[in-house]
N, C-alpha and C positions, 0 to 999 in steps of 0.2 A: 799324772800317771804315765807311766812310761813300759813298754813292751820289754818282755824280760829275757833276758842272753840268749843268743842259740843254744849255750851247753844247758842252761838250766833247764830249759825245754826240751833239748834232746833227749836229757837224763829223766824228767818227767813222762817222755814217751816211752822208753824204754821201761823205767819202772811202774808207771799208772793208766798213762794214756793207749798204748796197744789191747790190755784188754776191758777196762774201764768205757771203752767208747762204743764196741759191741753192746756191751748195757746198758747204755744209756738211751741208744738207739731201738730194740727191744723195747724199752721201757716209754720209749717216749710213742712207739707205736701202740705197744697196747693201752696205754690214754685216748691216743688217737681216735682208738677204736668204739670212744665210747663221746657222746656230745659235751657231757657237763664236765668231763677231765682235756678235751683238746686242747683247750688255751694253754692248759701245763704241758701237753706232750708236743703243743709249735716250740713252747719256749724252750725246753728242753734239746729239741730238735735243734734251736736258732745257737745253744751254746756246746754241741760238736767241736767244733773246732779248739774250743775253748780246752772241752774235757779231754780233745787231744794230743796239743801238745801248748798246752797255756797260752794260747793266741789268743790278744785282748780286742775285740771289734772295735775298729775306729770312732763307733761311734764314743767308747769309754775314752780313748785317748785324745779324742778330739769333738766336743761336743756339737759345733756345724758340722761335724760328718751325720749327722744322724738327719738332717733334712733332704738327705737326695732318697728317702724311702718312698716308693709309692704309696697310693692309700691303700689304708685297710679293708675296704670294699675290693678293690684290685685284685689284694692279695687273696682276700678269702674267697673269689668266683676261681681263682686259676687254682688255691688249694684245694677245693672242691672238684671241678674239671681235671686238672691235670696233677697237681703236686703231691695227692697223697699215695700214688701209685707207682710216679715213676720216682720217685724221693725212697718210694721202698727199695725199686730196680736199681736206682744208683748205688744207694747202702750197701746194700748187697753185694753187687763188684766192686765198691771201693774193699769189702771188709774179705773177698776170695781176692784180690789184688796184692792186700796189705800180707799174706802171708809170703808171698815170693820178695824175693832181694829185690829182682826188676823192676818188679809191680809195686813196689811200696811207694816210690815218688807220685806215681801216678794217685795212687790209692788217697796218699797226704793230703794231695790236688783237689781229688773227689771229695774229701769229707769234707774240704776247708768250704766248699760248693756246696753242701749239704741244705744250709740256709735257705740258699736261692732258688736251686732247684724244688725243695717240698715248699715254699710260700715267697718267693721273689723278696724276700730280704738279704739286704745287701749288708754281708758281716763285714767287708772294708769300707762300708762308707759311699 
């Protein structure tokens, strides 16, 4: 599997990705907010980047990419302590970012971070 053009992605953010990822994000919080739906609203959370502009996680394009993740005890003390709070506060500036011209690189940045910041998954690998 192989990561798909810039144009095709661009033309996907343009058409899907810009408002499609606000939803997702939304949605994956209010899972969040509930204990027996989280595990769908991390994963959801972990495929951001994905819903916004079809970036594939290393680990699909390369399957040793997937063993530099910490463990899941790890993850879920920091998602609990810190990830589910400031993974909102970053959302959130990424998605008042994403409407200015200037702010949009930035914003891109942010979301592509979305992963790591709410549970220390690493979407590059």
């Amino acid at each position: 599997m192989t990561q798909r053009s810039l144009l095709v992605r661009a033309l996907w953010f343009l058409v899907v990705g810009w408002w499609a990822t606000p939803v997702v994000v939304n949605v994956a919080w209010a899972l969040n907010a509930t204990i027996l739906l989280l595990p769908l609203g991390i994963k959801l959370i972990n495929l951001v980047p994905t819903v916004l502009t079809l970036k594939e996680p290393r680990s699909r394009l390369d399957p040793d990419a997937a063993t530099g993740q910490r463990s899941l005890l790890v993850r879920a003390v920091y998602f609990v302590l810190v990830g589910w709070w400031l993974s909102w506060l970053w959302a959130n500036l990424a998605a008042l970012l994403a409407v200015t011209i200037v702010g949009l690189p930035v914003a891109l940045w942010m979301f592509n971070r979305l992963p790591y910041v709410t549970s220390l998954y690493r979407f590059d690998g």
